[in-house]
N, C-alpha and C positions, 0 to 999 in steps of 0.2 A: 869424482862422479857421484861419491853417497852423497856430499856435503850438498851439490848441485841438489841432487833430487829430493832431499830434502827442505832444500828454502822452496822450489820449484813446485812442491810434489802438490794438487791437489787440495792435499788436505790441511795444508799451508799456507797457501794462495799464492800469489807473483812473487817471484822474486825481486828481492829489491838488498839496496844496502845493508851490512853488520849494524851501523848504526843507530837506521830506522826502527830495524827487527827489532831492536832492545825494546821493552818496557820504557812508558814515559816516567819518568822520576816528578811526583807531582808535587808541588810545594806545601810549606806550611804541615810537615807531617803528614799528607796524605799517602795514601794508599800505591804503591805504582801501579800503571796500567798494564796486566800482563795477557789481555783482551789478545794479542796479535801472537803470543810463544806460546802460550799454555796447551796446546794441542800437541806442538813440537815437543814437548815435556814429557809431559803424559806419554808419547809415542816408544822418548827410549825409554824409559823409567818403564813403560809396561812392556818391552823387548830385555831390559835389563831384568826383571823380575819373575818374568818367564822363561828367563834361562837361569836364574836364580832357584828356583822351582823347579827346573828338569832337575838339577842337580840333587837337592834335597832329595825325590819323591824314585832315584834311578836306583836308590840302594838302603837307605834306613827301610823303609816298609817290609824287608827281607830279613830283616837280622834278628829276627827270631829261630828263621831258616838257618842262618849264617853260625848260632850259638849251638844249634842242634846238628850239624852235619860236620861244620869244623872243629868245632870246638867241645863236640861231645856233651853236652848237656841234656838227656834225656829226661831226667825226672821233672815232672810235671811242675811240682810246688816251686823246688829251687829255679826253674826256668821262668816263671811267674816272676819271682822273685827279682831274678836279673834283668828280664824285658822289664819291670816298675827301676830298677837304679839303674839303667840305662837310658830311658827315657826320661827323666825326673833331675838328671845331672844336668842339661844341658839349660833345660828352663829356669831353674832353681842357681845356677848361676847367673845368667842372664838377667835374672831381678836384681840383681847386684850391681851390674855392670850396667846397665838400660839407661838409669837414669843419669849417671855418670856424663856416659857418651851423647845423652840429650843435650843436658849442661853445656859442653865441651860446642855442640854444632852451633849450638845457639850465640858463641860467643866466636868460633872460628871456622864457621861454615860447614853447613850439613852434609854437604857433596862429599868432602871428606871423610866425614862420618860412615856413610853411604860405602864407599871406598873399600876404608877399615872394614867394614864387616865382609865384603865378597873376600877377599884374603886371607880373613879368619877364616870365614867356611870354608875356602879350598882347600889351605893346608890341616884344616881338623878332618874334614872327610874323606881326605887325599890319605892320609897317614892310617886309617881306619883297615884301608886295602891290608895292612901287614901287619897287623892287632892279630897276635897267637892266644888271648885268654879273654874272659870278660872283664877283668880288672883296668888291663889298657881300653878296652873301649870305652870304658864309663871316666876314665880320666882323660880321655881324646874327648869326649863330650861334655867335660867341664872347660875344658881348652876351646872349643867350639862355643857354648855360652857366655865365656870372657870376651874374646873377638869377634863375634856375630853381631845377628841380631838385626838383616836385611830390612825385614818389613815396616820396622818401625823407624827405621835409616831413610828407607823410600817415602812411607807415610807423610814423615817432617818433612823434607824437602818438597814433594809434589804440594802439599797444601799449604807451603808458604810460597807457590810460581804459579799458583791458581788463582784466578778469580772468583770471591767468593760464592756466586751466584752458582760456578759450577764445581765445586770443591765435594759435592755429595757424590757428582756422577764419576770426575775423575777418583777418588777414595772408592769408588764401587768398581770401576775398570781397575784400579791397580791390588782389587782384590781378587776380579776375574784374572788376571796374568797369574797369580799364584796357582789356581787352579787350573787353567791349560796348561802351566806347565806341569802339574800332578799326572793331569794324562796323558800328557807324550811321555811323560818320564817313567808314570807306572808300566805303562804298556812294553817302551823299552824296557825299560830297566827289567821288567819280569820274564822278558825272552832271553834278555845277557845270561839274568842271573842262574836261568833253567839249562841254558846250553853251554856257557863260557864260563859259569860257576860267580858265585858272589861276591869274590873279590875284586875281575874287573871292573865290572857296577861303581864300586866305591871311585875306581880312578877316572872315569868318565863324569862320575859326579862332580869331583874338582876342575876336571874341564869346563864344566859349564860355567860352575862356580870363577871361572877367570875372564869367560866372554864376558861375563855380565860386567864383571869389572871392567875391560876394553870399551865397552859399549855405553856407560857411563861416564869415564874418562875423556875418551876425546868425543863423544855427539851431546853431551850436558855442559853445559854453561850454567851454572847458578850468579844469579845477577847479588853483589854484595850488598847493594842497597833495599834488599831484600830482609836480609836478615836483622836490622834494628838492632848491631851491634851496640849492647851499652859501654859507657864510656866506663873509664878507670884502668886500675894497674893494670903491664904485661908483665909478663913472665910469671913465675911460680904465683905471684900473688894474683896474677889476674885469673890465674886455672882453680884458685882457692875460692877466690867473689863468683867465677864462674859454676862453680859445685855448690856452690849457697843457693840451697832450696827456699822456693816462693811460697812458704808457708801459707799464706794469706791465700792464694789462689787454692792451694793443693786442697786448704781445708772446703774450700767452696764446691770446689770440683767431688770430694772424696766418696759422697752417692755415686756417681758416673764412672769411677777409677773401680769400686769395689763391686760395681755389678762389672765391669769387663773381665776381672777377673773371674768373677762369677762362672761369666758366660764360657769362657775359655775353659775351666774347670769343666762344664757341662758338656761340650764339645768333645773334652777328651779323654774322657774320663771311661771311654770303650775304645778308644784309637786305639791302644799299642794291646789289644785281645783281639782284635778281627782278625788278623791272620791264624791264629789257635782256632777262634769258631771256624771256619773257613776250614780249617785241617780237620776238625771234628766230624761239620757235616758232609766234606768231600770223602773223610774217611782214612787218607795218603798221604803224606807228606809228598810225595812225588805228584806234580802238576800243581798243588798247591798254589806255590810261586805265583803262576799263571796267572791264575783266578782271581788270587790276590793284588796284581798288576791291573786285572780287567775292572776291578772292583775299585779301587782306586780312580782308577781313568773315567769309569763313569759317574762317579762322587766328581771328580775336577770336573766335568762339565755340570753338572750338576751347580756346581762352583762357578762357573764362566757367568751361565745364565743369570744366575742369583745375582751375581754382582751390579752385571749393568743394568737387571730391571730395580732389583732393589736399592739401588744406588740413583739408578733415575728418581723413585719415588719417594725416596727421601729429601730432594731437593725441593719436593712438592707438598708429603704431606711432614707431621710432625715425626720426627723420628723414633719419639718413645714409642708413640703408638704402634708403628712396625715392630717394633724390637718386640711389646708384649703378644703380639698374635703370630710372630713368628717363633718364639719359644713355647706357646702352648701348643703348636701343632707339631713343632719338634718332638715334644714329648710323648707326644701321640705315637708316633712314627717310630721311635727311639724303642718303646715302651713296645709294640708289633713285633722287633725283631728279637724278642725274648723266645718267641711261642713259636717260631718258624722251625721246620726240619728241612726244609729245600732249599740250594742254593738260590735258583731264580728269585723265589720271593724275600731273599735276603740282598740282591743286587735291587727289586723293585725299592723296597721297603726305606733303604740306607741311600738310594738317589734321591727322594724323598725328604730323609733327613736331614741330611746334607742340604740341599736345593733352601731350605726353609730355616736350617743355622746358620748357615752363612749370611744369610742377612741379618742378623742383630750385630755381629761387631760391626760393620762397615756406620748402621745406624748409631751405635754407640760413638765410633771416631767424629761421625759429622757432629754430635752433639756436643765432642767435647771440644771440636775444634771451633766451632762457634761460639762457646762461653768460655776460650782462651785468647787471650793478648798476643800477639802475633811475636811479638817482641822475648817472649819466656813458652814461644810454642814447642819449640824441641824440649826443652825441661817437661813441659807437662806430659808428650808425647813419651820422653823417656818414660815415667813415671804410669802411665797408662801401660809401657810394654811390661813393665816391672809386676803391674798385678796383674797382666797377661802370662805373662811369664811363672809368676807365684800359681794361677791354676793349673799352669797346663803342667808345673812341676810335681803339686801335690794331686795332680787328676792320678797317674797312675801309682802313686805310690798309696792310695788309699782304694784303687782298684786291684793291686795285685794281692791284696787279701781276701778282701769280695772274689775273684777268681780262684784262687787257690783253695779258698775253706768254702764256699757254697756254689762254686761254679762260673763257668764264665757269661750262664744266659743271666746271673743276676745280676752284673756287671749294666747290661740295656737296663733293667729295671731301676737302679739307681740311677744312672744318667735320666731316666725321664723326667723321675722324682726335683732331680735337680733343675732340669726344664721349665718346669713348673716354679720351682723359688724364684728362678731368675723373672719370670714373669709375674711374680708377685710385687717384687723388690724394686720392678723396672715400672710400675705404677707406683708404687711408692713414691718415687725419687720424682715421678712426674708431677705429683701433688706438693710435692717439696720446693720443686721450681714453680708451680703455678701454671703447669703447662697443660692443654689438655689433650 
């Protein structure tokens, strides 16, 4: 009955044969036609990724809560300290492993890749439930940055079943599914975590973390003649040709690669301290949670929206251009919630910020997915998650001393600071391509 109602549904059009439905395979190295599936794509890949995101967003946003009530960590600095190598594991691994497993889809299909990562997330965030010290959890979260690494799994796959024409808007929808799922997930997760304690949270997050897997598994089809397997050795030697970096492209690309990082950097560089400001200006660790769930949830819409307007307009106008007036107004906004004493205008202020960063990565991917060869897209895609991965690693490990030794409002103050480079660097780079 799902299968029916998906060939059938609407937003599919008539059903007709397995065969038709496929992509036309077009000769002479063209392109195939993927005019007639690309919405069916998109569909589970943003159902897969939204349950992907429940999971994530139902119990990491708490585990500062989780270090301080189980695990007894009181003191200020040293908790500073553990939220920065707790957070900072996971990413910081991942730059390792990203490009790897790009390599790897590009030669034996990304669906798989895809795969591999819901599996990794479940069993790392599964196992987190029964973490008795902070040392297991920051070693559960290098285990989690080995095996993960969803978004950039989805990213390659969705933009090599899309037509190019709409490769901005789908990249901008399968960045709103991230963020919906942030708000069903903080909102839950922060009632679990308040009433049924912080360990269930962690086990319903691998739940999720499995649908997604289900959902990808049997309703995705990845067509092979997609992927532009190149020819050569199998076995060990072809996983060897296959991890041989395109040096030539990477260098072309490496403007584009090192403002994503950038951006990610900037992004996160106050994520793993809002739950502290949050307990400061609430005043209680008890309701906190809450708050912190609520604040979440309306960042993820914040998220939703951004995605598919700023993903629509990226298909229309030039993408640097967004990317640079969305990180100056980020800065602005970022740079407000230094000076606030009230919750309200820290939920105003951060929907705000949110709503307005979220649109430079999505602009960053369509730029880079347009001056990549479809053929070495997962490698360069690895390699984009890898300096994504490198900021969001050193974002907090270079905010947990900013916190610790001058506070956490000057945490916002550096992230705006950085707003502003990335907006600097991202004209830059536009004058470098000739782009205006």
């Amino acid at each position: 009955m799902v299968r029916r109602f998906i060939r059938r549904g609407p937003l599919f059009g008539p059903e007709s044969p397995r065969s038709s439905a496929a992509p036309t395979v077009a000769l002479s190295g063209s392109q195939p036609d993927f005019s007639r599936t690309w919405k069916k794509h998109l569909c589970v890949i943003w159902i897969a990724q939204f349950m992907s995101a429940i999971g994530f967003s139902f119990g990491l946003p708490f585990i500062s809560y989780l270090m301080q009530e189980d695990m007894g960590i009181t003191d200020e600095k040293q908790l500073a300290y553990w939220i920065a190598a707790f957070s900072a594991a996971c990413p910081l691994t991942m730059m390792f492993f990203s490009p790897i497993w790009g390599a790897l889809g590009d030669r034996y299909g990304r669906k798989k890749m895809l795969l591999r990562s819901y599996v990794g997330g479940a069993v790392a965030i599964g196992l987190i439930s029964i973490a008795q010290d902070p040392v297991t959890l920051v070693i559960l979260r290098v285990i989690q940055g080995a095996f993960c690494g969803t978004m950039s799994a989805s990213q390659t796959l969705l933009s090599t079943q899309t037509p190019r024409e709409h490769t901005g808007f789908a990249l901008g929808a399968l960045n709103s599914a991230m963020f919906s799922g942030t708000i069903a997930g903080s909102f839950a997760g922060g009632y679990v975590a308040e009433y049924a304690g912080y360990r269930p949270a962690f086990l319903i997050s691998a739940v999720c973390m499995a649908l997604a897997f289900v959902a990808v598994y049997f309703f995705f089809r990845e067509y092979p003649h997609a992927r532009n397997t190149p020819p050569g050795p199998t076995g060990l030697r072809g996983v060897v040709r296959a991890l041989r970096p395109e040096t030539a492209q990477i260098a072309y690309l490496l403007p584009i690669l090192v403002i994503m990082g950038l951006v990610m950097f900037s992004r996160s560089f106050d994520n793993s301290f809002v739950p502290i400001f949050v307990q400061k200006l609430h005043g209680d660790i008890r309701g906190a949670s809450r708050i912190t769930g609520a604040l979440s949830g309306l960042c993820g819409l914040a998220g939703v929206v951004s995605g598919f307007l700023l993903g629509y307009l990226a298909d229309h106008y030039p993408p640097g251009r967004l990317a640079v007036i969305s990180a100056m107004l980020s800065a602005g906004f970022v740079c407000g919630i230094s000076c606030i004493h009230a919750i309200a205008m820290l939920f105003v202020l951060r929907f705000a910020m949110i709503f307005m960063s979220s649109g430079i990565d999505p602009a960053m991917q369509i730029w880079l997915a347009r001056k990549t060869d479809e053929s070495s897209r997962g490698q360069m895609f690895g390699w984009a998650s890898a300096m994504r991965c490198l900021g969001l690693g050193l974002a907090p490990l270079a905010g947990g001393p900013v916190a610790a030794h001058l506070g956490v409002r000057f945490v916002f103050v550096f992230s705006a600071a950085f707003f502003l480079l990335t907006a600097f660097l991202v004209r830059l780079t536009m004058l470098h391509y000739r782009e205006k």
